[in-house]
C-alpha positions in Angstrom: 5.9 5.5 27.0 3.8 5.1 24.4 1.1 7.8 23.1 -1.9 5.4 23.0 -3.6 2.1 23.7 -5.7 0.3 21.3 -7.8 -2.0 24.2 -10.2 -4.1 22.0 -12.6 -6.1 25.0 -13.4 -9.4 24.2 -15.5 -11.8 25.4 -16.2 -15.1 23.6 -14.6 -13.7 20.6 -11.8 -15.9 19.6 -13.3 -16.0 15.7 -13.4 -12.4 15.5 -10.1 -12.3 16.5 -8.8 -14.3 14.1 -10.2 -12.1 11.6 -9.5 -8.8 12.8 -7.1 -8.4 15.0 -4.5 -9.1 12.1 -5.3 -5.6 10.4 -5.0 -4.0 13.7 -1.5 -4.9 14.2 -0.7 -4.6 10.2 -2.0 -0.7 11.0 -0.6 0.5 14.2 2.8 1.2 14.3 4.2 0.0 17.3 6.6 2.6 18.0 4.0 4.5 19.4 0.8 2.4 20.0 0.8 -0.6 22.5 -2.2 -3.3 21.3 -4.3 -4.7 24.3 -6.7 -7.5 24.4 -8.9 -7.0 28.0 -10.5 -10.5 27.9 -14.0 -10.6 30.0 -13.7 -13.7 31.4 -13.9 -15.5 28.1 -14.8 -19.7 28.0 -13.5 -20.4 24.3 -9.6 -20.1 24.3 -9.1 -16.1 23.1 -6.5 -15.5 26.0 -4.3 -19.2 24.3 -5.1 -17.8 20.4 -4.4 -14.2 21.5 -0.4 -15.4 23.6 0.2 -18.4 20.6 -0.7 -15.9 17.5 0.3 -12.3 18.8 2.8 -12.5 21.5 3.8 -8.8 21.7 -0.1 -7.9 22.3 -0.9 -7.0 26.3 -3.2 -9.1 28.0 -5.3 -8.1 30.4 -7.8 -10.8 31.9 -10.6 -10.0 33.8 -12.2 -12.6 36.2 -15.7 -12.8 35.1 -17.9 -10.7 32.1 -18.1 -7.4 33.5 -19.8 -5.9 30.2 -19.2 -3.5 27.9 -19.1 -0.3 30.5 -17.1 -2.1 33.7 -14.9 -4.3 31.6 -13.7 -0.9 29.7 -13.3 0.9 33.1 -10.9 -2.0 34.8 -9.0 -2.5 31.7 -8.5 1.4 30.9 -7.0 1.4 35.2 -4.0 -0.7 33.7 -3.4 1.3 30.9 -0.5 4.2 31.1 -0.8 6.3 28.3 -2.3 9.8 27.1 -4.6 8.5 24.9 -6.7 5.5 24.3 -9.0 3.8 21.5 -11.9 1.8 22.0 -12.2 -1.0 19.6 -14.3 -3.3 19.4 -13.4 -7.1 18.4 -15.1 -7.0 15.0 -13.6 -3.5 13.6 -11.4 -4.1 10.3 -9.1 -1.1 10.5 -7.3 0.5 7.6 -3.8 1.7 6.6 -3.0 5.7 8.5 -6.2 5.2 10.8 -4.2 6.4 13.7 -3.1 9.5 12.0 -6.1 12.1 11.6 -7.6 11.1 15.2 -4.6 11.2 17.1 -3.3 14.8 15.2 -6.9 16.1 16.1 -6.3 15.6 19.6 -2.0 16.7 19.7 -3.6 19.9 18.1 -6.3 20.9 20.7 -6.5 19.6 24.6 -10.2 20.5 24.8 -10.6 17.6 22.3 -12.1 14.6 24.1 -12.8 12.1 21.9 -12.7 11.5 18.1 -14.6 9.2 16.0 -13.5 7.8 12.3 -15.9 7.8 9.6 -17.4 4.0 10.2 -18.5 2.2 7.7 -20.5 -1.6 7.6 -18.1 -4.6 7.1 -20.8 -6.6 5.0 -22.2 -3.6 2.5 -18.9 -2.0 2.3 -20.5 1.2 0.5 -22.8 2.1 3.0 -22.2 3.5 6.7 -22.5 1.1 9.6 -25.3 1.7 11.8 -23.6 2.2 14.7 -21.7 5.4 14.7 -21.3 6.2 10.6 -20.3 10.0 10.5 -20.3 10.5 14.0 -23.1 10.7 16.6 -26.2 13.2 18.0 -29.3 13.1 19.6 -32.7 14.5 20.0 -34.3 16.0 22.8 -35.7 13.3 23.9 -32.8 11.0 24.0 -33.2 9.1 20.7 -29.3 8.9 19.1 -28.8 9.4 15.4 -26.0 9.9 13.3 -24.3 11.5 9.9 -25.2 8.8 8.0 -27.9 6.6 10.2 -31.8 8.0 11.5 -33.0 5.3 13.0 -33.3 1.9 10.9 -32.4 3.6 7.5 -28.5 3.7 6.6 -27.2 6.1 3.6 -24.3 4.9 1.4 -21.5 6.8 1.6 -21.3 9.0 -1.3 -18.8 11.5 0.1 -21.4 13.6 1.9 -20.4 13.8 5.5 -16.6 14.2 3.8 -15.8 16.9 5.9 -14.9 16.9 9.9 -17.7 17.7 12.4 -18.6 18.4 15.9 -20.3 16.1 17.6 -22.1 15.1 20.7 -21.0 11.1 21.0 -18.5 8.9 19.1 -19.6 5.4 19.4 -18.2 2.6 21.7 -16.8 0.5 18.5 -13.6 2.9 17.6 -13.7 5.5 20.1 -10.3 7.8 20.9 -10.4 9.0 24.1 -8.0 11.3 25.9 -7.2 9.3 28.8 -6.8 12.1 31.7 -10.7 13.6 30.6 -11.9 9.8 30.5 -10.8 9.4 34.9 -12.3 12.8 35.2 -15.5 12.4 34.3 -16.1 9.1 35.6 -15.6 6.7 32.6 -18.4 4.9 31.8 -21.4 4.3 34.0 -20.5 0.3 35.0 -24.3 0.0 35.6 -25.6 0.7 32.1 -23.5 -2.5 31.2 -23.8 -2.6 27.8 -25.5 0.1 25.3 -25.7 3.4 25.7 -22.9 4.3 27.9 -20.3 6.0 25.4 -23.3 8.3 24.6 -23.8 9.0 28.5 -20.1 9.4 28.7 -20.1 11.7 26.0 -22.3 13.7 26.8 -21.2 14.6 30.6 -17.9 15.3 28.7 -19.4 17.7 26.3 -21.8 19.6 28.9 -18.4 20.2 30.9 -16.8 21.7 27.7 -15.1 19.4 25.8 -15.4 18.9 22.4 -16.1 15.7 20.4 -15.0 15.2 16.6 -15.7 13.2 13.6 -12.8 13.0 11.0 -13.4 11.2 7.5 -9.8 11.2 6.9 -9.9 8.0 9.2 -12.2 4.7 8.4 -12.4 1.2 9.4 -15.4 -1.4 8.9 -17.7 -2.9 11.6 -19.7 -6.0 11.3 -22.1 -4.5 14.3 -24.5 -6.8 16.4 -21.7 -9.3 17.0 -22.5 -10.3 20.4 -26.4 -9.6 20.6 -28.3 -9.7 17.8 -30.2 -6.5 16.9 -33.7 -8.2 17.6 -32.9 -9.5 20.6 -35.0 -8.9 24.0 -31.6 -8.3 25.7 -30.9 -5.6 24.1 -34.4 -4.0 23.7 -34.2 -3.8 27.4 -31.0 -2.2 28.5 -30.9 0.6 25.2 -34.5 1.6 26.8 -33.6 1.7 30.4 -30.2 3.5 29.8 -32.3 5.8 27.2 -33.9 6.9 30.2 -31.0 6.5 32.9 -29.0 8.9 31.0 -31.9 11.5 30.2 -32.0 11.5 33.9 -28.3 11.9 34.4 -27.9 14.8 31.8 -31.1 16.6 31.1 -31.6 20.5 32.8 -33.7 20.8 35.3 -36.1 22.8 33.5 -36.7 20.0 30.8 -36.4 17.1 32.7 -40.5 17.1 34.0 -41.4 17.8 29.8 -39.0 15.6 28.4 -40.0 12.6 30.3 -43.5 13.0 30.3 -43.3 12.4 26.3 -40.8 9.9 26.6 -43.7 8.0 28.7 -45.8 8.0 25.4 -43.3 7.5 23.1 -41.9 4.0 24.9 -45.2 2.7 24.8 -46.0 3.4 21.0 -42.7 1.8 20.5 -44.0 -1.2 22.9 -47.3 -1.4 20.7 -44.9 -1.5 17.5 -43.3 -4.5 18.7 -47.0 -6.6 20.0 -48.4 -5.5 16.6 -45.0 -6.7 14.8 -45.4 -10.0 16.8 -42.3 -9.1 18.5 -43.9 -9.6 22.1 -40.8 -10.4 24.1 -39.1 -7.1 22.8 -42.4 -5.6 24.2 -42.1 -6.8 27.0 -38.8 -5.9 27.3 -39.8 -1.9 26.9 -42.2 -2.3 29.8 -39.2 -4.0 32.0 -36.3 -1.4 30.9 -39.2 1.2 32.4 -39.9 -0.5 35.8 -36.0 -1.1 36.1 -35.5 2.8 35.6 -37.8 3.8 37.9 -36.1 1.5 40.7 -32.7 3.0 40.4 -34.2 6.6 39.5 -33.1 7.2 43.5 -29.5 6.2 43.4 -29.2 7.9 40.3 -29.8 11.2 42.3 -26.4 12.1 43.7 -24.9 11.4 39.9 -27.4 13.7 38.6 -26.5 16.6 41.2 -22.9 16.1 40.5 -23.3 16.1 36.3 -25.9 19.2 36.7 -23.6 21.1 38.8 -20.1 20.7 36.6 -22.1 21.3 33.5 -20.4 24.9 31.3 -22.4 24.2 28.2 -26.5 24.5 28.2 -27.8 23.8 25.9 -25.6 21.5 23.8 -25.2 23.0 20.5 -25.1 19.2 19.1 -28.5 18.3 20.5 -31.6 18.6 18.1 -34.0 20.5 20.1 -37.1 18.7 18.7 -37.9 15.1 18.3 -36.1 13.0 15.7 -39.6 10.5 15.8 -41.7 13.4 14.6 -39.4 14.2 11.9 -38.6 10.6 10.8 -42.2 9.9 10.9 -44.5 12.7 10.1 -42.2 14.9 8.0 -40.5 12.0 5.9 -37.2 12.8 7.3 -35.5 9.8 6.4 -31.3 10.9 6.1 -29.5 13.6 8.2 -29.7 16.0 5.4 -32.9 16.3 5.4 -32.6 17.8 9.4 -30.7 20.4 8.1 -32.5 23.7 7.7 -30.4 27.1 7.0 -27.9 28.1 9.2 -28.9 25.1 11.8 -27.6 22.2 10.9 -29.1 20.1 13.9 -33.0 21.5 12.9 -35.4 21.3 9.6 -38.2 22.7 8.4 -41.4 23.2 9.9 
């Protein structure tokens, strides 16, 4: 058997194939990693380009576009090996970027996932907003990165060059330990798309796991290749799964607080986009809100189950103030500028 899986889901993606999946089989040595394509029900040929061009890669076809979430849980069902890596279609991967990840998790079974340093496809000097250095978030849900606060991405001059805990590893190159992955539930099918490795993550870290970031690992993501990063669509379900997962995760005793300033913050960021012109991505905000509040209910038995598991409170990764505030009103602008002393997740007042 083999140690691990690289399962890249596609859907629609036959170009991006083309172009990456190459490097992924140049880089993976296949005496110990098996190269899968889980194909959401794609309409432009990817399953004939993927059997004519790569014959040795596993196919796994699923019957209709199941997103990001379901598509990963039915693919990662067929899949028999200890570890796996999430890769999304548009990730150019480089010589050795097994190695580091996979030696992080041989050397320690309360490793969960890792994350390579990520960095963007088209600016090759500067981090890719999606992950960069590895991922965190705020108290009130809002994710950031080494690398990435909100809209403004650092080059990468060396300074996150050394490895890190984190609390989420994004869905574009993520190394899971397969066995933790069936324990916790995999990803929430109902979020499906955006959002869910961070929810996933974080159940895995509040039940004592432990998530890395190694820079001895890197690969390049173009980012936004199947939505656009203005696009309604995606406004919508990184708002409501925002607030599913605060719901999920959050301790009792900061739920009631947390929310009520997430209420206020949504709608400033919904008055952002009408003043911006943007009024479908406003809308969007106000829809992701009345959509969480209608599966708030069934979300109740998940949240008693996640509460009642949870070993670590609070998560040392989680920046107990908001990342707005400091982003906004202090001129926070780069991770670095959170730190402050010995805390590396606060800054100063």
């Amino acid at each position: 058997m083999k140690k691990v899986a690289i399962v890249i889901l596609n859907w629609n993606g036959r170009k991006l194939l083309e172009t990456f999946l190459p490097f992924v089989m140049k880089h993976s040595p296949g005496d110990c990693a098996e190269v899968v394509v889980a194909d959401n029900g794609s309409s432009d040929a990817s399953v004939d380009f993927v059997r004519e061009q790569f014959p040795t890669v596993r196919i796994i076809p699923l019957d209709k576009n199941h997103g990001f979430a379901e598509g990963y849980n039915l693919a990662l069902r067929e899949v028999n090996t200890e570890y796996a890596v999430l890769l999304n279609n548009d990730v150019e991967v480089t010589a050795g970027w097994l190695d580091a990840p996979l030696a992080l998790m041989d050397g320690n079974l309360l490793v969960a996932c890792v994350q390579p340093k990520i960095r963007s496809w088209r600016n090759r000097a500067f981090f890719e907003y999606a992950g960069a250095a590895g991922g965190y978030l705020d108290r009130y849900g809002y994710p950031f990165c080494r690398g990435r606060l909100l809209h403004v991405v650092e080059e990468d001059r060396g300074q996150y060059d050394t490895p890190a805990d984190i609390l989420w590893a994004t869905g574009a190159c993520l190394f899971v330990r397969l066995e933790i992955f069936r324990s916790v539930g995999g990803l929430d099918a109902r979020f499906f798309a955006h959002q869910e490795e961070v929810d996933m993550c974080w159940r895995m870290r509040c039940r004592g796991y432990r998530l890395v970031y190694t820079p001895h690992s890197m690969v390049y993501h173009v980012g936004a290749a199947t939505l656009a990063a203005e696009n309604p669509r995606k406004t919508f379900l990184n708002f409501r799964n925002s607030l599913l997962m605060l719901y999920k995760n959050l301790p009792e005793e900061e739920l009631p607080r947390v929310m009520r300033l997430r209420f206020w913050l949504d709608y400033l960021a919904a008055l952002k986009f009408l003043l911006n012109t943007h009024f479908k991505d406003a809308g969007a905000v106000y829809a992701a809100r009345r959509e969480f509040h209608r599966l708030k209910a069934s979300y109740r038995t998940v949240r008693l189950e996640n509460i009642g598991k949870t070993v670590v409170s609070p998560v040392p990764e989680q920046m107990p103030r908001s990342l707005i505030a400091a982003f906004y009103l202090k001129g926070r602008k780069t991770y670095s500028a959170l730190y402050a002393g010995d805390n590396p997740l606060g800054y100063a007042p």
